[in-house]
N, C-alpha and C positions, 0 to 999 in steps of 0.2 A: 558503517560502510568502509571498509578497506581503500588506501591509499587512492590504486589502481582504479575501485568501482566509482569515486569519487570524480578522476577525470575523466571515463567514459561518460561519467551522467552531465557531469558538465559541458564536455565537448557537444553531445548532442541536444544539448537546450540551446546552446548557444549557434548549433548548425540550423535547427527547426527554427529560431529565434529570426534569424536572419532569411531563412526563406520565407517566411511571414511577412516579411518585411516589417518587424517589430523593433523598437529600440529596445534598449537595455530598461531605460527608465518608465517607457511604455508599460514594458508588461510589469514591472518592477508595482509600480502603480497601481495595474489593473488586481495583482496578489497582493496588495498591504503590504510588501516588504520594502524594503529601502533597495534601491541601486546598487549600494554599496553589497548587499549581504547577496545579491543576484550576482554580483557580479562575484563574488568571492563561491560562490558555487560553480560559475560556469569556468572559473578557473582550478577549481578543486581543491581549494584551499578552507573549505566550507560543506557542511555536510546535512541536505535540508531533512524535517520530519516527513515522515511518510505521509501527513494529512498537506506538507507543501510541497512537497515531489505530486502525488497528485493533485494541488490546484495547478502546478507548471504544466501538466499534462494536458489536463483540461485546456488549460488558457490555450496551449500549442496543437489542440486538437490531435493528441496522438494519446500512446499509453502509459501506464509507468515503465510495463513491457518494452518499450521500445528507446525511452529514456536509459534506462539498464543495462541496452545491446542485448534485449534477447530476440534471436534470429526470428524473420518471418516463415523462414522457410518450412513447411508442415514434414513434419514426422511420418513417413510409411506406418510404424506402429503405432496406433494408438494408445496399447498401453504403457503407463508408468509403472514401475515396479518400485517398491519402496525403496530399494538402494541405489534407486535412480534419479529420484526426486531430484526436482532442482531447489536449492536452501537460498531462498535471501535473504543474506547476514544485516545482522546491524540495522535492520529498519527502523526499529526500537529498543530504546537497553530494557532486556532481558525478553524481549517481543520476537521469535524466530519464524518466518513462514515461509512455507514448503509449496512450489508448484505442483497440483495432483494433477495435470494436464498435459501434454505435450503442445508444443505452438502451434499456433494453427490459427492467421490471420481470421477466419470465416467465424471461429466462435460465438455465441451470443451470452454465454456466463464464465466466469471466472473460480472455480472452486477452491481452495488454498488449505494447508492445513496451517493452522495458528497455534504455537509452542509459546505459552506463557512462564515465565520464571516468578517463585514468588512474591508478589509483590507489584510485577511487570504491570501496564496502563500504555493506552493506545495514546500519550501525550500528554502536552497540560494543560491542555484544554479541549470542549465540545469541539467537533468538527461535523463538516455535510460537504456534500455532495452529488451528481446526478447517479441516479442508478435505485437499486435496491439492492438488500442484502439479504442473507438468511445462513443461520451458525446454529450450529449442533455439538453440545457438548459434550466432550466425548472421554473426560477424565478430572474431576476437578469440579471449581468451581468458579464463576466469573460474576461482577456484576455491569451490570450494562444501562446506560444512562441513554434513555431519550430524553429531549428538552427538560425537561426538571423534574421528571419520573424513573427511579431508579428499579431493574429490575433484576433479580437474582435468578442465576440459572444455575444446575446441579447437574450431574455426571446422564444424559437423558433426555434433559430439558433443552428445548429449541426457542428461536425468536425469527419472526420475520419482519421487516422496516423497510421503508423508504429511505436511502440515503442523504435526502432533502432534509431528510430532520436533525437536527445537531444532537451529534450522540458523542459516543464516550465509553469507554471499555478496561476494567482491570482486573485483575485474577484475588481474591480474594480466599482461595485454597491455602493451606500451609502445604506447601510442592505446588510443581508445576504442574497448569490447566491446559489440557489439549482441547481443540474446538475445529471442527469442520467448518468453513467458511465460504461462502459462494455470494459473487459478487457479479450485480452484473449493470450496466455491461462490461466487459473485460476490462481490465486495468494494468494487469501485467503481462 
């Protein structure tokens, strides 16, 4: 995440934070993290994984979408065109993902497209979460771990899960894996 995306994301945990009426150490607590690393995020000095930018969401009831500053206000056109995508950098090293949606507070899923570099993994560890997911591989290959069953997808092959279940995801192609991704409900 870029300097710049770093103090937006901060400023606005720390705005939602405080209309919550949450302490630092509160929520700090409520996500397994220390204080210290909360707080070195909500001043932008610290740049959280994308499995803990959304548990902050979670906890704050909002999205990562809105953590990020990306606007509520809905789009007249519905479509995306590919060179219009919007890219969010840095959520993972060598992990790129592309909004295939325009905003639109009302949504009930989240489609994304997922840019793996070779080698690239959604963390270092299982993660979960409320929702469900479902990915379509779209170049490549990936393996994807639910709780201690690993399974392999190929350029075709699809998966659909519960987010509740701690999963885990890494590109396992020699080149990059591209993967349709729909998540719901919204997150960004």
């Amino acid at each position: 995440m870029s300097d710049k995306n770093m103090k937006i994301v901060g400023v606005n945990i720390k705005r939602l934070r405080e209309e919550n009426e949450t302490t630092l150490r509160q929520l700090a607590k409520g996500l397994g993290v220390s204080a210290s690393f909360l707080s070195q995020i909500e001043t932008g000095h610290a740049s959280p994984s994308l499995s803990t930018l959304k548990n902050i969401a979670d906890a704050l009831h909002t999205t990562v979408g809105a953590l990020v500053g990306e606007s509520d206000v809905q789009t007249i056109n519905p479509v995306v065109t590919e060179d219009s995508r919007r890219h969010l950098k840095d959520i993972g090293k060598g992990v790129s993902m592309y909004m295939l949606t325009s905003s639109d507070p009302n949504k009930q899923m989240e489609p994304l497209l997922f840019k793996l570099d070779e080698g690239a993994d959604s963390g270092d560890s299982l993660y979960k979460h409320f929702g469900q997911e479902f990915a379509l591989v779209l170049k490549g290959a990936m393996e994807l771990t639910l709780n201690d069953t690993k399974y392999i997808l190929h350029k075709g092959d699809s998966i659909y899960f519960n987010s509740s279940i701690p999963h885990f995801f890494r590109n396992i192609n020699k080149g990059v894996t591209e993967a349709l991704w729909v998540v719901t409900p919204p997150t960004f």
